[in-house]
C-alpha positions, 0 to 999 in steps of 0.5 A: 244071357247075351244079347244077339242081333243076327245079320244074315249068318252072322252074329254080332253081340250087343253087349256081352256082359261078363266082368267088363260091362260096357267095355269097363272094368269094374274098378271104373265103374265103381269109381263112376257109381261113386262119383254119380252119388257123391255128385247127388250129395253136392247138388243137394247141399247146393239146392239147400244153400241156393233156397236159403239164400233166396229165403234170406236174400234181403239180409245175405252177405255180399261175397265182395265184402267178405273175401277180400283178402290176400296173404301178405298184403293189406287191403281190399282185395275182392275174389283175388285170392279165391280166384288164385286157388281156384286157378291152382285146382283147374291147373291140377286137373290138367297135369292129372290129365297129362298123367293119364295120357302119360299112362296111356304111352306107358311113359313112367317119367312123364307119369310121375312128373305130372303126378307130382304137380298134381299133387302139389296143387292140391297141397296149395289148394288145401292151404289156402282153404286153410288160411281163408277159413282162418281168415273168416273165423278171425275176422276184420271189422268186428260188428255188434248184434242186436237184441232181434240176432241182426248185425250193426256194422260200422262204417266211417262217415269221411272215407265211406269204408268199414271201419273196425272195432278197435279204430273207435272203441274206447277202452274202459276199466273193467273187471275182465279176467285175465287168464294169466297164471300169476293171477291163478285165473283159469276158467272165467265164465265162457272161453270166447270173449271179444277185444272189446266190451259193449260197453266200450264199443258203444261209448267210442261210437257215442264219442265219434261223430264220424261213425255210422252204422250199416245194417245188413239189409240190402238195398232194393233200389236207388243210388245204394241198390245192391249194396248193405243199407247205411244209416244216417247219424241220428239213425244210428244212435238210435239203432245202437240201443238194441246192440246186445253183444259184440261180434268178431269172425264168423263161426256156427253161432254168430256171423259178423258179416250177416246171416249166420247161415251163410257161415254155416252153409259155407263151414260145412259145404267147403269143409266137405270139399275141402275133405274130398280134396285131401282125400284126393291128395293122399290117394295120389300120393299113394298112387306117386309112390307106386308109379315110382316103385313100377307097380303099374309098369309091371302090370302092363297099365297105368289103369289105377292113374286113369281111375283115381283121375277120374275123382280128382276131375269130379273134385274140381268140377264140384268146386267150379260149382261151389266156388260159382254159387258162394262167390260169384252169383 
């Protein structure tokens, strides 16, 4: 039953219903119930993620040392590159919008310009995240972790800077299997073995006298607040005796940059964005082609650009969130 406010003899409807509530067509409100939940599921992968890392916060991974590289160049480069591929996103959030717009004007070129740029965005972001999950899975420095599941990082005395498994260690004679078909070795206990043996690391750090180690405990106060705690020489040899196993990358066992559920929450909340980014990507694919073939152009509107817009607004505004809560708090 509609409902009805009477103004002297007039009627005026409120709100007449039928297949276009609130002046909506059904494709955009279903496209909003969509997003509202979806958005529901992101808040609470971040609110378990903000917890955990308050529960853990003494001993969580500073993002700066982390993310610190760029493609093609060497060096310490802190939220360079993160800040490039977020950039590229807001960017194709802005040509969707122009598209949109185009749309609106029945403007066929402009439409399928707009979307091929967002499109290529998307692809850009989608390397990137690649790259960076390669990156963090590969790992830089390499650590050791300790009978207790903590992580010795090392970190030269003279530069003050991380210093890598392979600048100290020393290479011992061993029985390592070397899958190689001329040996006929094909399976060796485990698929994952690092560069280097304990062994080795602990003989290299015994020989170097330049090298310290440094916990993943933050620092509370003092000169050092806010930064993984270093400890003095005398310090370290002792602490190197709990070392259990070598560590290199990050992946959902073990987490050479510290807390291992800090790779854990990071694989599987930016994996889960990353899915809604190429699912956005091919969805806008589709919808290119179709604007090149003049779908819309005879339906008379571009309304299918307006909708998949609205979830490509929702994919980079979860992002903003994401990128603020794993890089920048």
């Amino acid at each position: 039953m509609d409902t009805t406010v009477t103004t002297g003899t007039a009627k005026e409807s409120v709100w007449g219903g039928g297949n276009q509530p609130l002046g909506a067509s059904y494709g955009k409100m279903m496209m909003w119930f969509f997003i509202v939940s979806d958005a529901l599921t992101f808040s609470g992968f971040l609110a378990s993620y903000g917890f955990s890392r308050f529960k853990f916060i003494e001993t969580w991974p500073i993002a700066d040392e982390v993310f610190t590289h760029v493609p093609f160049f060497h060096g310490n480069y802190p939220m360079i590159y993160v800040a490039f591929m977020t950039f590229i996103l807001i960017m194709s959030s802005v040509t969707m919008v122009l598209a949109v717009d185009a749309g609106h004007k029945m403007k066929q070129n402009a439409v399928i310009w707009y979307m091929f740029l967002t499109i290529i965005g998307g692809a850009i972001f989608l390397g990137s995240q690649a790259w960076e999950w390669a990156t963090f899975i590969k790992g830089d420095y390499g650590a050791v972790e300790t009978n207790g599941g903590r992580i010795l990082q090392f970190v030269n005395a003279e530069t003050g800077e991380r210093a890598a498994l392979a600048d100290f260690a020393k290479i011992l004679p061993s029985e390592r299997a070397h899958h190689e078909r001329k040996n006929g070795v094909w399976f060796y206990e485990e698929g994952y073995k690092p560069s280097f043996s304990l062994d080795e690391v602990r003989e290299g750090f015994l020989a170097n006298p330049n090298i310290l180690i440094r916990t993943e405990a933050i620092v509370q106060e003092g000169e050092r607040e806010g930064h993984k705690t270093l400890l003095t020489r005398e310090q370290s040899l002792e602490k190197i005796k709990d070392a259990k196993l070598v560590v290199e990358g990050a992946n959902l066992i073990r987490n050479e940059y510290g807390s291992r559920l800090f790779a854990d929450f990071f694989f599987f909340i930016t994996g889960f964005h990353g899915f809604h980014v190429f699912s956005g990507v091919v969805i806008n694919v589709i919808i290119f082609f179709n604007v090149i073939l003049g779908t819309y152009e005879r339906r008379g509107h571009y309304e299918m650009v307006e909708k998949v817009g609205l979830y490509w607004h929702f994919v980079d505004l979860v992002w903003v969130f994401v990128f603020t809560f794993f890089y920048l708090v």
